[in-house]
Each structure stands twice: as C-alpha cells, then as structure tokens.
C-alpha positions as CSV (number, residue, x, y, z in Angstrom):
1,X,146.8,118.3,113.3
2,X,144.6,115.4,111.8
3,X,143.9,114.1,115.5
4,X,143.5,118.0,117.3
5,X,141.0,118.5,114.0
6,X,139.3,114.5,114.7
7,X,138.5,115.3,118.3
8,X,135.6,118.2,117.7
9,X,133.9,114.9,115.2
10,X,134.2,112.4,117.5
11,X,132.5,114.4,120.5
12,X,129.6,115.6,117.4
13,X,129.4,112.0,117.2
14,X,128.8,111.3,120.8
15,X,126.5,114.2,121.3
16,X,124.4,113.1,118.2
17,X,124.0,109.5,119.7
18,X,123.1,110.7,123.1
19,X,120.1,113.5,121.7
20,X,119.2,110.1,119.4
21,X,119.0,107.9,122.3
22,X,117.5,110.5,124.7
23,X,114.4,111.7,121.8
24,X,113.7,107.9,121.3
25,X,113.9,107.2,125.1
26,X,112.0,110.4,125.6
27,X,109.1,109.5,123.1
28,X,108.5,106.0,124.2
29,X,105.3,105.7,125.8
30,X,103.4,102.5,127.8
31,X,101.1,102.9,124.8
32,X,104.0,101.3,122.5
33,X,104.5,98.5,124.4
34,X,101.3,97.0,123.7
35,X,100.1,98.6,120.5
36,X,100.0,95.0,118.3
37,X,98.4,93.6,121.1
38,X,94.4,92.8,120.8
39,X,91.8,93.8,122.5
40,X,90.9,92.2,125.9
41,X,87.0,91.1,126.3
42,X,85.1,91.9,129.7
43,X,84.4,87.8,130.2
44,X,88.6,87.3,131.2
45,X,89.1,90.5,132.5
46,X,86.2,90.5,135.1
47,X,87.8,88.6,137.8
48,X,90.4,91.8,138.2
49,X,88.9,94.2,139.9
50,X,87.4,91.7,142.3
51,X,90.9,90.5,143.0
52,X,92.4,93.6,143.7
53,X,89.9,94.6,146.7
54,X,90.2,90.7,148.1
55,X,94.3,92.0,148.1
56,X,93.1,95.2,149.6
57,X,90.9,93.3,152.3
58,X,94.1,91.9,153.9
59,X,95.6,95.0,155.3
60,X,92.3,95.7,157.4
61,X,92.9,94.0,160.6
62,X,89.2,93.4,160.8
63,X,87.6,92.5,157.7
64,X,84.3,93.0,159.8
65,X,85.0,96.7,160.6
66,X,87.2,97.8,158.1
67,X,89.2,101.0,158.7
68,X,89.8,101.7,155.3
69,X,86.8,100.7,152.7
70,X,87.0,101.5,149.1
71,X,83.7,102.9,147.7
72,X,82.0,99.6,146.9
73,X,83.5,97.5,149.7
74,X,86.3,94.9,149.5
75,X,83.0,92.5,148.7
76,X,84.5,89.7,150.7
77,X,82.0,87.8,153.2
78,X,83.3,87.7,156.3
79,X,81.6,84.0,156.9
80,X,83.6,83.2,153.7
81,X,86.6,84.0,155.1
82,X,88.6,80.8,156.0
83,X,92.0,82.0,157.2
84,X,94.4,84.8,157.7
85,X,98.2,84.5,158.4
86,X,100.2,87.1,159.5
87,X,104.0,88.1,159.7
88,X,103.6,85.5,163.1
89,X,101.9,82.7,161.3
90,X,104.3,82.7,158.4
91,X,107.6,84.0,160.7
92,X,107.9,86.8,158.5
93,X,109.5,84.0,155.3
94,X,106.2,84.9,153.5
95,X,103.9,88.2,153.0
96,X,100.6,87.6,154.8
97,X,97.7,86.3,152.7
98,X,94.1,85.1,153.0
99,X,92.2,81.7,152.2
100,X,88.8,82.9,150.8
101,X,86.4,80.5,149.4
102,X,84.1,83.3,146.7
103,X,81.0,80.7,146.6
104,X,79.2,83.5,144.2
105,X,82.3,83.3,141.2
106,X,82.5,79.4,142.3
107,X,86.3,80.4,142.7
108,X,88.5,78.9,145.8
109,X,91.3,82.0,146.4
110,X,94.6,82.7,148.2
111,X,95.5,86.5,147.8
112,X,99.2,87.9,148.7
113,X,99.9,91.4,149.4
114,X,102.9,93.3,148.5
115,X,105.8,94.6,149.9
116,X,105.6,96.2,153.3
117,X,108.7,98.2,154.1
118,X,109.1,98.1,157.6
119,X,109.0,94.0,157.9
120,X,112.6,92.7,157.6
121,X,111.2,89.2,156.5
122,X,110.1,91.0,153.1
123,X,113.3,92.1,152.4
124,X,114.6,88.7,153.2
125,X,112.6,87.3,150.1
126,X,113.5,90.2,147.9
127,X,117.3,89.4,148.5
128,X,117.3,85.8,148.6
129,X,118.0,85.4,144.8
130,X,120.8,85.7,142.1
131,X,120.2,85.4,138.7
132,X,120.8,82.1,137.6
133,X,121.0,80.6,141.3
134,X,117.6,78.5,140.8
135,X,116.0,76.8,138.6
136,X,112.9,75.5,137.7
137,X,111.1,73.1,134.8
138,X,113.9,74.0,132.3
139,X,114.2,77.5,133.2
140,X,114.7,80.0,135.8
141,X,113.1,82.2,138.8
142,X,113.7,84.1,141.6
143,X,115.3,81.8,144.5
144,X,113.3,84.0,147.2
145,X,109.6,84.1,145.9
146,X,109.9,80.3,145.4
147,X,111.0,79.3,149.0
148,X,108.0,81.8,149.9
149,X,105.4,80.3,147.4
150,X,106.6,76.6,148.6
151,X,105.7,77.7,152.0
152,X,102.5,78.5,151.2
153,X,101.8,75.2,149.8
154,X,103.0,73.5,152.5
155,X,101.0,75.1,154.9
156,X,97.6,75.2,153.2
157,X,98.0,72.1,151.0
158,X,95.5,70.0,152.9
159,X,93.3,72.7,153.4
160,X,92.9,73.2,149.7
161,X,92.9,69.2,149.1
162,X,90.0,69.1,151.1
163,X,88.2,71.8,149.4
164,X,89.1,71.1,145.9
165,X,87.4,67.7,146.6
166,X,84.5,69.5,148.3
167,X,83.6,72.2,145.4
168,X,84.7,69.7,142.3
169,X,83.4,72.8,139.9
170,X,85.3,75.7,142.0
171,X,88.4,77.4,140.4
172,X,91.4,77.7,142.2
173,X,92.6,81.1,142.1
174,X,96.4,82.7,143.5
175,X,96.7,86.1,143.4
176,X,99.1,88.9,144.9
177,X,100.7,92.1,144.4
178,X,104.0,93.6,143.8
179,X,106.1,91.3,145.9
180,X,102.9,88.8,146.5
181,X,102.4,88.6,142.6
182,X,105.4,86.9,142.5
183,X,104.8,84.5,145.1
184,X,101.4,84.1,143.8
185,X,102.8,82.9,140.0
186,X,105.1,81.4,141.4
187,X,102.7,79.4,143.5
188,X,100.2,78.0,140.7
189,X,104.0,77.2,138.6
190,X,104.6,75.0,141.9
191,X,101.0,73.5,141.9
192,X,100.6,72.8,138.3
193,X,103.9,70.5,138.6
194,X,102.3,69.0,141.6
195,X,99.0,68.1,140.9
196,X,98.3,65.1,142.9
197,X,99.1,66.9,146.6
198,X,95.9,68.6,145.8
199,X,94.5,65.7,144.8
200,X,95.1,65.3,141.5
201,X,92.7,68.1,140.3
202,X,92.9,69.5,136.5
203,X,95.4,72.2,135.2
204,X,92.4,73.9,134.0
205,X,90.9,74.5,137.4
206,X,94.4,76.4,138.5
207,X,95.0,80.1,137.4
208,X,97.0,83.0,139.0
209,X,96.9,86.5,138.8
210,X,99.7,88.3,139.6
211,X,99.1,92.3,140.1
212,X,101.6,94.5,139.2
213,X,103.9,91.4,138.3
214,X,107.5,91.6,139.6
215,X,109.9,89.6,137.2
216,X,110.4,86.5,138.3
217,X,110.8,83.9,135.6
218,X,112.4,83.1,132.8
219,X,111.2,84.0,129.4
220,X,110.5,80.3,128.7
221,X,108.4,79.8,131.7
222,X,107.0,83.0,131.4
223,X,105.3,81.8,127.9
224,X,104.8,78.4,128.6
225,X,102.2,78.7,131.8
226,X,101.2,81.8,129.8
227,X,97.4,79.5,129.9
228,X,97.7,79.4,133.9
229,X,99.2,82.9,135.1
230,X,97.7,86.1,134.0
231,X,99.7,89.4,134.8
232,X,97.9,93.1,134.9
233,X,99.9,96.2,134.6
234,X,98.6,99.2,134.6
235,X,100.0,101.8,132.1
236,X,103.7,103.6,132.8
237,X,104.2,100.8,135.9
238,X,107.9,100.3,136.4
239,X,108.2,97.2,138.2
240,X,107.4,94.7,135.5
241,X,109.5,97.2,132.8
242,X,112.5,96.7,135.4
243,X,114.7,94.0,134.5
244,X,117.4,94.9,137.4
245,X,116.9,92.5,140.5
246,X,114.9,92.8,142.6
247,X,117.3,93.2,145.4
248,X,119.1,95.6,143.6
249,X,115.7,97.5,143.7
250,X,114.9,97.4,146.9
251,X,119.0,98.3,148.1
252,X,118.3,101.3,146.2
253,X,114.8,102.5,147.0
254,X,116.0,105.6,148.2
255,X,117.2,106.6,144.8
256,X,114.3,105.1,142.3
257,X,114.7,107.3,139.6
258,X,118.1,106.8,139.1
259,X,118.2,103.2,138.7
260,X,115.6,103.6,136.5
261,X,117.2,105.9,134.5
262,X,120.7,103.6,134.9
263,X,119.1,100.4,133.8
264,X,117.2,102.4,130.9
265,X,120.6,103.7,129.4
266,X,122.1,100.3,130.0
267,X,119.2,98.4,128.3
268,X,119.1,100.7,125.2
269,X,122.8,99.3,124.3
270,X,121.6,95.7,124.6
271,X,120.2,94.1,121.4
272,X,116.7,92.6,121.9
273,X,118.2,89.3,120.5
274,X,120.5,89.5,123.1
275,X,118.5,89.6,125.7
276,X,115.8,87.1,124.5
277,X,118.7,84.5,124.1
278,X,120.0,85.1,128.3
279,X,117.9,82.2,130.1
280,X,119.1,83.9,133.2
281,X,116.9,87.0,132.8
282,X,113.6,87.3,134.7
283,X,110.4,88.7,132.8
284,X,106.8,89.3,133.6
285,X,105.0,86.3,133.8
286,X,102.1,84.7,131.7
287,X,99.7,86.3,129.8
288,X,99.7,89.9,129.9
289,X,97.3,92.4,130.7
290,X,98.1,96.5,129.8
291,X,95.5,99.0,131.0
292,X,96.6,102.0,129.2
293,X,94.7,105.4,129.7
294,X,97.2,108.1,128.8
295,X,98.1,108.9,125.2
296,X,101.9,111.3,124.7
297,X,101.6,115.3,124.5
298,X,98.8,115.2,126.5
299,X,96.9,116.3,129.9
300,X,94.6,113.9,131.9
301,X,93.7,110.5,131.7
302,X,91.0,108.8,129.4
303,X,89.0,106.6,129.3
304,X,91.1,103.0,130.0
305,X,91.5,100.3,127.6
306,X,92.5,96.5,128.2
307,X,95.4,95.1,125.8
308,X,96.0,91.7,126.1
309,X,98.4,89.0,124.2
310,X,101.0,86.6,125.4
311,X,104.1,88.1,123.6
312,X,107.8,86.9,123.2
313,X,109.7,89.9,122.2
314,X,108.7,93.2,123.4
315,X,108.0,91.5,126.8
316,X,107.7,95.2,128.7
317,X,111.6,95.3,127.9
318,X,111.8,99.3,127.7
319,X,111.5,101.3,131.1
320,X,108.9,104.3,130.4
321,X,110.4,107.8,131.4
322,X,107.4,108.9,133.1
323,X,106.5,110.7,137.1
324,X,103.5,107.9,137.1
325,X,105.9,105.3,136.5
326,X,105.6,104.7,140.4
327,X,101.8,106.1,141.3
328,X,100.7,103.4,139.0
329,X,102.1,100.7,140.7
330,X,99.6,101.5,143.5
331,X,97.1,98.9,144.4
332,X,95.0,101.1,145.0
333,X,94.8,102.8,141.1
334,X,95.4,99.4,139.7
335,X,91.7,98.5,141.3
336,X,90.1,101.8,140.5
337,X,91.4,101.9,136.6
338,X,90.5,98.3,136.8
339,X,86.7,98.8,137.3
340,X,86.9,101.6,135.2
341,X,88.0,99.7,132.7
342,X,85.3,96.8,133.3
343,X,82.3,99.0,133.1
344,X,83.6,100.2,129.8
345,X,83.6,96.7,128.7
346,X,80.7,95.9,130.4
347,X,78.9,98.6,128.4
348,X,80.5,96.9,125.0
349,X,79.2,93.2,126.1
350,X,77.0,92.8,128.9
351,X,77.7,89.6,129.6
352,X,75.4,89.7,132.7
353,X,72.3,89.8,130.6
354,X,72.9,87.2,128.0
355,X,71.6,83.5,128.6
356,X,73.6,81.0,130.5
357,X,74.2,78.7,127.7
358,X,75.0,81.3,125.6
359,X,77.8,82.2,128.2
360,X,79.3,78.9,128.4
361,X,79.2,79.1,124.3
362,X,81.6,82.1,124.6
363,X,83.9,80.9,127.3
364,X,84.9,77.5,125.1
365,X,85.3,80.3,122.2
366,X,87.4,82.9,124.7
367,X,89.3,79.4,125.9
368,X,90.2,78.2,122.1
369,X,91.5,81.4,121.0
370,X,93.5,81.7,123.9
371,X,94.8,78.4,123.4
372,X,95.7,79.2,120.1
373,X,97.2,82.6,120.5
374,X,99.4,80.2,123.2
375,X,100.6,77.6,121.0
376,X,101.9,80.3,118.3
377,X,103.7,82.1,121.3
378,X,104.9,79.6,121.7
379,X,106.1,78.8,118.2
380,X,107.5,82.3,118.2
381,X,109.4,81.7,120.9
382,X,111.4,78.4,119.2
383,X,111.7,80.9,116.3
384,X,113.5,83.4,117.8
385,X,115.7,80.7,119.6
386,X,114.8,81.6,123.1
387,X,116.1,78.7,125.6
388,X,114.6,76.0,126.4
389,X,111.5,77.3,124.9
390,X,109.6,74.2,123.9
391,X,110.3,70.4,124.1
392,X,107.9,68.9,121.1
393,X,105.9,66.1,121.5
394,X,107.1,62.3,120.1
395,X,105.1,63.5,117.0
396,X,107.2,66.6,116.6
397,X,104.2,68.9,116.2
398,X,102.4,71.8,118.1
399,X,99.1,70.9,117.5
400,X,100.0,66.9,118.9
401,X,100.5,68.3,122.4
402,X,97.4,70.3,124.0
403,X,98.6,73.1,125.6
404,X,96.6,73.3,129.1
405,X,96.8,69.3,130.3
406,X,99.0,68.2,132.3
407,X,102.1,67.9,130.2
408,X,104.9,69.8,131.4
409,X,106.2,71.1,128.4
410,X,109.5,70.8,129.7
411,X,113.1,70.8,128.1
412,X,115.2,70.5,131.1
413,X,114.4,68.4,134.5
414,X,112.3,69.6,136.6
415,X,113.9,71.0,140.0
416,X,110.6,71.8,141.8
417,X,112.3,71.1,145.3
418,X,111.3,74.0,147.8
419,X,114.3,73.2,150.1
C-alpha cells in the first residue's frame, strides 16, 4: 500500500523538477549572460564592423565587380588586395581566406570565412578532433582548426615576415567566422608562441578576431590570450553557447534544434564547478564581445548595445531557447548590428573628432584597463581552480609578470607542433 500510495509523489516530484527546469530554461535570455559585464567603448569595438565586410569580401569572386555588395561596400581596395586562396590553393585542408594589407587602419589582415556546406574539406576540419586528443601550451583545442591554422602559417609566413618588417607600426590582424573564427584564434595562439618566424615582432602588434567564435580552446587558454583574441557574438547565437563538438554539430545539422535542446537538458544537470574544472572542454575564446538588442516579453529589436569582459564562469555556458538562436549567427546580421551598434557609440564618443594626441592618451588608458581587467581573470580563474590556469612568475605575484609580453604564461609544455 505504502509503495502504490509513494508512486503518485514520486511522479509530483518529477513533474515539479521538469516545470522548474523548463520555466528557468524558458526565462533565460542572451541578456543574462552578460548582464555584470561592462560596457564596451567605440575606440575597441571599431575594427568590427570593418572586419566583417573584409569576411564578406571573400565570397565575391571578383572583389572588383562584386555580385553581392552590402550598402556601404566591403571597403576593401582592390590594389590592396595581396592574395586570395581558394578550396584549390589550400586542397580543401583550410577554408579560403584573403591577405589584405588596410594601409588606412595601419593594420596587416588575414580574414577566414565560415563554413561552406557543400565542400567536403570543411567537414574534414570540423571532424578532425576529439576532446582531449590535442593539446596546446598547457591546455587544449580542437585537433582540426589547428592543423588548418598551421597551414596557414606555413603558407604565408614569409609573406607576412616580409611585411611585418616593411610596416614596423602595422597591426597584424586574423580574423574569421564561424568555422574560420576558429582557425583564425587559433592562428594568432600559433603565432604568439612563434614569434621569431615572423621575425621576432611584438605580442602587442598580434590580435584576432574571431566572429561568431566556435569553441575551440580550453578555458585556460581561452583566458590567458584573452589580451590577443577578441570574440563577438551577437545576441541569442548558438554556436559559441554550444559546448557539444563540433562534429557532433555538423553530423547533426539536419536536426539543430534538437541537439540544442539535448545538450541544454544535459547541461542544466551539470554543476558549473564541474564543468569549469574539465580541461577537456572547449569554450569561446579570448575576450568577449555580446551585442545584445532584444530584451524578454518583447516584440522587435532595439537599439544594440556592446558588453564586453573577459569572464571565467558564466563563459556563454547556457544555450538560449530562442528561433534567432541561428539567424544571428549570420555574417551578414553580425555586420549590420555591428555598425549599428558603432554609430551608437560613435554618437556617445566621437573619437573621430578629438585630437590625435588625445587619442593615443585614451588608447594607453583603454590598453591598461584591459590589462588589468586580464590579470584579475585571470586571478579568478586560479580561484576557482580551473586547470592549468596560471603558472606564477619566480616572484609568485600577478603583478611581477606583464600580461601582453612575450611570456607564455604556461603550466604545461608547450605542444605547438602542426604535424
């Protein structure tokens, strides 16, 4: 009698913990993700738009007569345009990208587009990985984009040598999306641990922004080139929020929303802690950058804002339940909010119109408190006990070892071999 009478409790229970789970899951927004986060400034976030049109550029087969121009243009110079490789060029081991030298932002850049799904070669990078099966600096990252971003260095290496020397004040910039934001972080990771092939140029002149970021590192990586590899993600995105493989994403394209939904039940009945402590599990790279222009229980977008911190827990770790979880993954509406979002800034501090010494006064500010909001990420990240997170100096102290040189930060060998 006592068990017939237990089994109507027991299924209460299990109803009440699925309507718990399915309200929370339900009222979790991309807004909550980044609400602690501070405000980004239009000085660090100007480069993004502009990126996202040189990514768009390279699937016109003419830059010269482009079939499909935005309003605005890609704004790439055809004279500028040093090199284009193709499925051919790279034999389909690496999506194609361009060599563009931007002589009016003084910025050397190499930008990766995404995932095309009728070339077998991408899928071959997508499955070429197993969690835990590489690793790099004291962490791990996804075997496939690695191979892919060693092949680009290999290819251009003396190219960029040569012009690294030639424009000694020139930024070198890799940047991709989706599929080519991996190789593209995963490319300035590669070049910051081999500084001489290039010859020998500072970690300062190297930065990558990854569009749309697929996970591909570790959490400790993730933080610790958090002042080399920026990562934009615009609003309910899914792909930086998905923590399943990336081959298990692409084998099951077809069926999106139910991954999605899988890995969102499954993640809810992991602790955060737990999580944190796997080194095995992939994250968004670097310093992150949230656009977010919807707000819950209501109808439209508004106007965008820029969030930006370099966080340790709360990494995107919750899939958002929403139908633009995949329309904002777009290229296309990444660049468009992007602008949006600029001119808004823009508006706030015009930058354009202050003096030039005045600007350079700002950037060593905007550079200072980004290095500091670094080193106590970094900090956090020994706090909450996430592997491998930080090997201290000799003198045992944050502040002894300047985050941005060319120390490696590293608790584990290196293993930067692209064989």
């Amino acid at each position: 009698m006592s068990i017939i009478c237990g089994l109507p409790l027991l299924e209460c229970v299990y109803c009440l913990a699925c309507a718990s789970w399915a309200w929370k899951r339900c009222l979790h927004t991309a807004g909550h993700d980044s609400e602690t986060w501070g405000l980004a400034s239009a000085q660090e976030f100007e480069p993004v738009p502009r990126l996202c049109r040189y990514i768009l550029g390279i699937y016109e087969d003419d830059i010269r007569n482009p079939i499909r121009e935005p309003p605005g243009g890609y704004g790439i110079e055809p004279d500028w345009l040093l090199l284009k490789r193709t499925y051919e060029d790279t034999n389909g081991h690496c999506p194609p990208y361009i060599l563009y030298v931007d002589h009016a932002h003084v910025d050397i850049v190499i930008a990766i587009r995404g995932l095309n799904l009728a070339k077998e070669g991408d899928y071959a990078v997508l499955l070429d990985n197993k969690l835990g099966k590489r690793q790099f600096d004291g962490g791990y990252v996804h075997n496939g984009l690695l191979k892919a971003a060693g092949l680009v260095l290999d290819a251009e290496c003396d190219t960029l040598k040569v012009l690294m020397e030639k424009y000694s004040n020139y930024t070198l910039t890799f940047t991709g999306h989706s599929l080519g934001s991996g190789v593209a972080a995963l490319l300035a990771m590669v070049v910051v641990q081999d500084l001489e092939r290039l010859g020998n140029i500072s970690r300062k002149r190297v930065r990558s922004y990854a569009i749309a970021p697929a996970r591909c590192m570790s959490l400790n990586l993730a933080v610790r080139y958090a002042d080399v590899i920026n990562s934009v993600v615009l609003q309910d995105d899914f792909l930086p929020r998905t923590a399943t493989p990336l081959e298990d994403i692409f084998t099951s394209i077809f069926c999106l929303p139910c991954i999605l939904c899988l890995r969102c039940m499954k993640d809810t009945c992991i602790s955060e802690e737990r999580m944190i402590r796997d080194p095995r599990r992939l994250y968004a790279p670097g310093r992150l950058y949230h656009i977010v222009e919807r707000k819950p229980f209501r109808c439209g977008r508004f106007l965008p804002v820029v969030r930006t911190a370099v966080p340790v827990d709360g990494r995107f770790e919750h899939i958002v339940l929403s139908c633009n979880a995949t329309s904002d993954h777009a290229l296309i509406w990444i660049e468009r909010e992007a602008k949006r979002a600029l001119e808004i800034l823009l508006e706030q501090d015009p930058i354009t119109e202050i003096p030039a010494k005045q600007k350079m006064e700002r950037q060593k500010t905007l550079d200072k408190e980004h290095s500091k909001e670094h080193k106590a990420a970094l900090r956090r990240a020994v706090t909450l006990a996430v592997p491998h997170a930080f090997s201290p100096s000799r003198y045992g102290t944050f502040e002894d070892q300047e985050i941005g040189e060319n120390s490696n930060m590293s608790s584990g060998d290196s293993s930067s071999e692209m064989s």
